[in-house]
ZABASE-450973 format. One record per residue (C-alpha): residue number from 1; residue in one letter; x, z, y. Coordinates in Angstrom, 3 decimals. Example, Ala and Ser with C-alpha at 12.3 -4.5 7.8 and 13.67 -1.06 7.14 Angstrom:
<pators>
   k r       px       pz       py
   1 A   12.300    7.800   -4.500
   2 S   13.670    7.140   -1.060
</pators>
This chain:
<pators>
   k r       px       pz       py
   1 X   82.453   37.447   26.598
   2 X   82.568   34.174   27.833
   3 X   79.969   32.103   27.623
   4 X   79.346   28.790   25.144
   5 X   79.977   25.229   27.286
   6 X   77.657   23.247   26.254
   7 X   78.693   19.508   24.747
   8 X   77.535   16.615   25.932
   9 X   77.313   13.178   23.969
  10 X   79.662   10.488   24.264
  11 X   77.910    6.906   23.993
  12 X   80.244    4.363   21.489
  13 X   82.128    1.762   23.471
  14 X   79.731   -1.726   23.939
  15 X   82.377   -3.511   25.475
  16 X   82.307   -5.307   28.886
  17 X   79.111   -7.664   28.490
  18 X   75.411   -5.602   29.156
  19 X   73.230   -6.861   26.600
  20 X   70.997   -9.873   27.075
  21 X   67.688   -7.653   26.811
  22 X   69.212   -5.708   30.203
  23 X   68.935   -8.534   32.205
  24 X   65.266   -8.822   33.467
  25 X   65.777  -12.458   35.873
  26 X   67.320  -13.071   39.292
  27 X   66.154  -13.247   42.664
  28 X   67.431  -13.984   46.247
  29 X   68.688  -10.939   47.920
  30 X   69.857  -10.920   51.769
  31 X   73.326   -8.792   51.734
  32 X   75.089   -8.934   55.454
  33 X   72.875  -11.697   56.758
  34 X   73.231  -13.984   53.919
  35 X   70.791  -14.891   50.807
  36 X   72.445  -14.376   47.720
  37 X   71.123  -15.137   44.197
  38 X   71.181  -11.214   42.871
  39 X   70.641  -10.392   38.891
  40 X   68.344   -7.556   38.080
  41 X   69.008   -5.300   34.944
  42 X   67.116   -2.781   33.480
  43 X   69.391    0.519   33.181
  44 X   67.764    1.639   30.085
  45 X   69.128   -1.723   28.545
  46 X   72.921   -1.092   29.322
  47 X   75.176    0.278   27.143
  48 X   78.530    2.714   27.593
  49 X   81.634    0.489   29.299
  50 X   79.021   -2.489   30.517
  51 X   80.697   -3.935   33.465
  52 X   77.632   -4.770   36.300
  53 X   79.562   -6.914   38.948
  54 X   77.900   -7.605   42.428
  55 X   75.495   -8.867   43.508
  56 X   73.288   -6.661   41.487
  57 X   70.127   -4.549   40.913
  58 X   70.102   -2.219   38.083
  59 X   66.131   -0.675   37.984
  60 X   64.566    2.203   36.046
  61 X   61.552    4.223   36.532
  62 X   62.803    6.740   38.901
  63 X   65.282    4.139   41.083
  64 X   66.735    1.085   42.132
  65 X   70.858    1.067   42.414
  66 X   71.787   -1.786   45.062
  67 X   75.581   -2.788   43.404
  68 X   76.566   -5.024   47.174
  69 X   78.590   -8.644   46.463
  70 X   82.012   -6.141   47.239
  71 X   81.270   -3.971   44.140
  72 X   80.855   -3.204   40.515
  73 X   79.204   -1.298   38.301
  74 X   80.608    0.512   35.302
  75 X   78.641    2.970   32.878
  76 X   80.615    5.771   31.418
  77 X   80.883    7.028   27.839
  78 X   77.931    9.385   29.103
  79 X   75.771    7.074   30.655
  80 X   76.621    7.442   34.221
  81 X   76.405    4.499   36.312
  82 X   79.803    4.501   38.227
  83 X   80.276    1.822   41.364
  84 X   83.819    0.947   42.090
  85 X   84.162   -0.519   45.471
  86 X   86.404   -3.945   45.914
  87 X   88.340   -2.429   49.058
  88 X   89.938   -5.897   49.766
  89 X   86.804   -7.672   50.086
  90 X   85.886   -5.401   52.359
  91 X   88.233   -6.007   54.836
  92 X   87.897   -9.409   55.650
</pators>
């Protein structure tokens, strides 16, 4: 027969906004030559549709994900970080 899919857990909707307990402080951040002030979230902390616009650093205890000034990052109904890439910003 065939055999059983597993499922896997959807995370409820949080809405845009990470919570204030994901953001951990800011620092400076050179991206392309230039010092920018960069926030740094912990990725435990953030919740399913967060929105994590650049410039960003999202750490947990086996990485660091680098979200660049030209992108943004989105977490899924699973939990997967997802960075969408501004394609007009990168042009000029």
């Amino acid at each position: 027969g065939e055999p059983h899919k597993p499922g896997f857990e959807q995370m409820p909707d949080a809405g845009r906004e990470p919570p204030s307990e994901a953001l951990l402080g800011q620092r400076y951040v050179v991206f392309d030559g230039q010092s920018m002030l960069t926030r740094v979230f912990e990725r435990k902390a953030l919740l399913a549709s967060n929105r994590i616009p650049g410039p960003s650093i999202i750490v947990e205890y086996s990485s660091t994900t680098v979200v660049p000034p030209f992108a943004e990052g989105v977490v899924d109904r699973y939990g997967n970080l997802v960075l969408a890439i501004d394609e007009d910003i990168l042009r000029n």
